[in-house]
C-alpha positions in Angstrom: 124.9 72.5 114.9 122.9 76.0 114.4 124.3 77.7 111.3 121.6 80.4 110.9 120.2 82.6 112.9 116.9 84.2 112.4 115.0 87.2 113.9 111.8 88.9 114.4 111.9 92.5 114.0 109.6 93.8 116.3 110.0 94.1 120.0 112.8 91.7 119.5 115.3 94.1 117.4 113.3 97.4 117.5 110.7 98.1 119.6 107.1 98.7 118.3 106.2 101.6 120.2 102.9 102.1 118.7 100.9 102.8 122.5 104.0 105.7 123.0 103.6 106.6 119.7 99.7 107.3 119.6 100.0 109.2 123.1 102.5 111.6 121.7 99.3 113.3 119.9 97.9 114.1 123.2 94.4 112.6 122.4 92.2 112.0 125.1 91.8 108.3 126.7 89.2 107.5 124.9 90.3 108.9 121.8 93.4 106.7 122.0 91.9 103.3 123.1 89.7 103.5 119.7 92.4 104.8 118.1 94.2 101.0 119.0 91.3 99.4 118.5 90.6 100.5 115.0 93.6 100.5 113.7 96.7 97.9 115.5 94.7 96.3 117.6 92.3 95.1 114.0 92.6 92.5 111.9 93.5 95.1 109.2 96.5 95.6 110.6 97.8 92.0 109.6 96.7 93.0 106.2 98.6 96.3 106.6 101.8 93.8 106.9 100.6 91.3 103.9 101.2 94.5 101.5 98.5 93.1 99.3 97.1 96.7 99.7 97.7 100.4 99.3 98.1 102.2 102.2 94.8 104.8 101.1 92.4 101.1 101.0 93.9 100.2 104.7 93.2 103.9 105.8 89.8 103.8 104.5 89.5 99.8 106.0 90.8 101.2 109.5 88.2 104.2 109.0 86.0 102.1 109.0 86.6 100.3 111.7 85.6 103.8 113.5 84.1 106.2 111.3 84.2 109.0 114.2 87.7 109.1 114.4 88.7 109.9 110.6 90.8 112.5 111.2 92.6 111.4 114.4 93.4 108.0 112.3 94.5 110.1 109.3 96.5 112.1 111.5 98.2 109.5 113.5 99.4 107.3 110.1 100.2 109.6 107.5 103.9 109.4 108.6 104.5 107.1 111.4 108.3 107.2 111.7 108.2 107.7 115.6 106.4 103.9 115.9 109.3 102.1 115.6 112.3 102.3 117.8 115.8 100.6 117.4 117.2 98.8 119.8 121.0 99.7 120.7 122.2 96.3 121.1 120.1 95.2 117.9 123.8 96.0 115.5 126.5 95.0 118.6 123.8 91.6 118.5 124.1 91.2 114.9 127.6 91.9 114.7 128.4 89.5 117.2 127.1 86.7 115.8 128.3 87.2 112.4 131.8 87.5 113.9 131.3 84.0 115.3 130.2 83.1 111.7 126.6 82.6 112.0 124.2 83.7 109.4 122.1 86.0 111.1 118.6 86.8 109.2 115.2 88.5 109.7 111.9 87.2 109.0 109.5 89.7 110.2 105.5 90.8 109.6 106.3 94.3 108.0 104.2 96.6 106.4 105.6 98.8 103.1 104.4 102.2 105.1 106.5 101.4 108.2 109.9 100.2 106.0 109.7 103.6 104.1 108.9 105.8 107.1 110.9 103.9 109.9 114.0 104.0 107.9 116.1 105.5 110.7 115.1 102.3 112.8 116.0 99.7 110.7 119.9 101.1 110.1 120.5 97.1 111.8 118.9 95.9 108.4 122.6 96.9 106.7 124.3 94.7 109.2 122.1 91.2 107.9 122.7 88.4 105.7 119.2 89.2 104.2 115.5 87.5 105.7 111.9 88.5 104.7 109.4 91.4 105.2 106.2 90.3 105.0 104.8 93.0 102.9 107.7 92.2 100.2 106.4 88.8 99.4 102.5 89.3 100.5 102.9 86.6 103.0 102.9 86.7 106.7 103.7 84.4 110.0 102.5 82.7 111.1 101.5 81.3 107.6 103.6 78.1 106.8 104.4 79.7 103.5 106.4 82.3 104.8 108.7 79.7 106.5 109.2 77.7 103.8 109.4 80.4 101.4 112.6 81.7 104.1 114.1 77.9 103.9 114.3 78.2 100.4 115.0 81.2 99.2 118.4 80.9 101.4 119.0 76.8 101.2 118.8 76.2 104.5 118.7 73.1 106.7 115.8 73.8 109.0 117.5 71.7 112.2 120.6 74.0 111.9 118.5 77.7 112.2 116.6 79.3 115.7 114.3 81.7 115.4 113.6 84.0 118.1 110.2 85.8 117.9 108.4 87.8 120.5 105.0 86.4 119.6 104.7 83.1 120.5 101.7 82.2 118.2 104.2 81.9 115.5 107.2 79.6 116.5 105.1 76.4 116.6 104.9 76.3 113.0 108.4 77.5 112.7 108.9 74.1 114.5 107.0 71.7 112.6 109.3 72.9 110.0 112.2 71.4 112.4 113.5 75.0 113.1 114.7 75.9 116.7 112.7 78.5 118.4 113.2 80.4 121.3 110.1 82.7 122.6 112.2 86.3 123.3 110.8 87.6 126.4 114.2 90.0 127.2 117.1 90.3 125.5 119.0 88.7 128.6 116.5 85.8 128.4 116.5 85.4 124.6 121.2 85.1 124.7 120.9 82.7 127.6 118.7 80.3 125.7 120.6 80.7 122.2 124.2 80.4 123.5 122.9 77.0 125.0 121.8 76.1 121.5 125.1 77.4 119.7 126.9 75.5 122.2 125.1 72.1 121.2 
C-alpha cells in the first residue's frame, strides 16, 4: 500500500523555464546557445544545486566555462526569478492527495539562488508534508545518499512511497532502494500511472 508520495520539483511541479527565460534578454542565437552551454547545460550547474558553493565561485566557475560572455552570464543570473514557473495544478495536486491522506513530499536538485529568487513559484512548498532540496543538505540525485538521507529523515517504508521524477537517470536508484517510481512525462501520464499504484 503507497503511504507517501514523493515529487520532483522541476518540470514535474514547476516548470524550469530556463531556454524561455535566457531568450527574454533578446541575445542573439549564438549568444544564447553559449549562454546554455556555459552555464545549465555544464557540469557546474549540478554543483550550483549541491550548495557546497557561493553563488560568486559558480559565477566565476560558469565564466569560465566562456570567458567572452561575462557580462551576458552576469546579467542573466544575478536574479533569476523568471526561471522557474509554477504549475497551476501543482497545489489542487497536492491538495488532493493529502485529502485522500497520503503524505505528499519533495525531493528535488535545488540550488540556494533559485529557492530565494523563485519564491513566488514555490507557494506549493506551503501545501507539503516537507522533502529535501538539494542545496540544503549538499547532496544531490541521483546520489544514493540523498535517498536514504529522505527515508530517514521521515521513517519511511521504501515499498510504501513513488516517486515521480522527470529525469529518468535518477529513479533507478530510487528503486534499488525498493521505492516506486514512475518517469513523469505529462501530468495526465504521471495520475494514470499513480492512481494504479494507490489502487494496489
Amino acid at each position: 500500500m503507497i503511504r507517501t508520495v514523493i515529487f520532483d520539483i522541476g518540470n514535474v511541479l514547476a516548470g524550469f523555464a530556463w531556454k524561455e527565460y535566457f531568450l527574454s534578454f533578446g541575445y542573439p542565437d549564438d549568444i544564447f546557445r553559449r549562454l546554455a552551454k556555459a552555464t545549465v547545460e555544464s557540469s557546474v550547474w549540478q554543483e550550483h544545486d549541491r550548495g557546497r558553493l557561493s553563488d560568486e565561485e559558480l559565477i566565476e566557475l560558469f565564466i569560465k566555462n566562456d570567458p567572452g560572455i561575462e557580462k551576458e552570464i552576469r546579467e542573466t543570473l544575478d536574479c533569476i526569478s523568471g526561471m522557474l514557473t509554477r504549475y497551476d495544478y501543482a497545489i489542487p495536486w497536492i491538495q488532493e492527495l493529502k485529502g485522500k491522506g497520503y503524505q505528499v513530499l519533495v525531493l528535488s536538485n535545488f540550488a540556494g539562488k533559485a529557492y530565494r529568487d523563485c519564491q513566488d513559484a514555490l507557494d506549493f512548498l506551503d501545501y507539503v508534508d516537507g522533502g529535501i532540496l538539494s542545496f540544503q543538505d549538499k547532496v544531490v540525485k541521483p546520489d544514493p545518499e540523498i535517498y536514504k538521507l529522505l527515508l530517514d529523515r521521515y521513517h519511511l517504508n521504501p515499498e510504501e512511497c513513488v516517486f515521480l521524477d522527470d529525469t529518468e537517470k535518477n529513479l533507478p536508484t530510487a528503486a534499488r532502494f525498493g521505492i516506486h517510481t514512475i518517469h513523469f512525462q505529462n501530468r495526465e501520464q504521471a495520475v494514470k500511472e499513480l492512481d494504479k499504484l494507490l489502487a494496489m
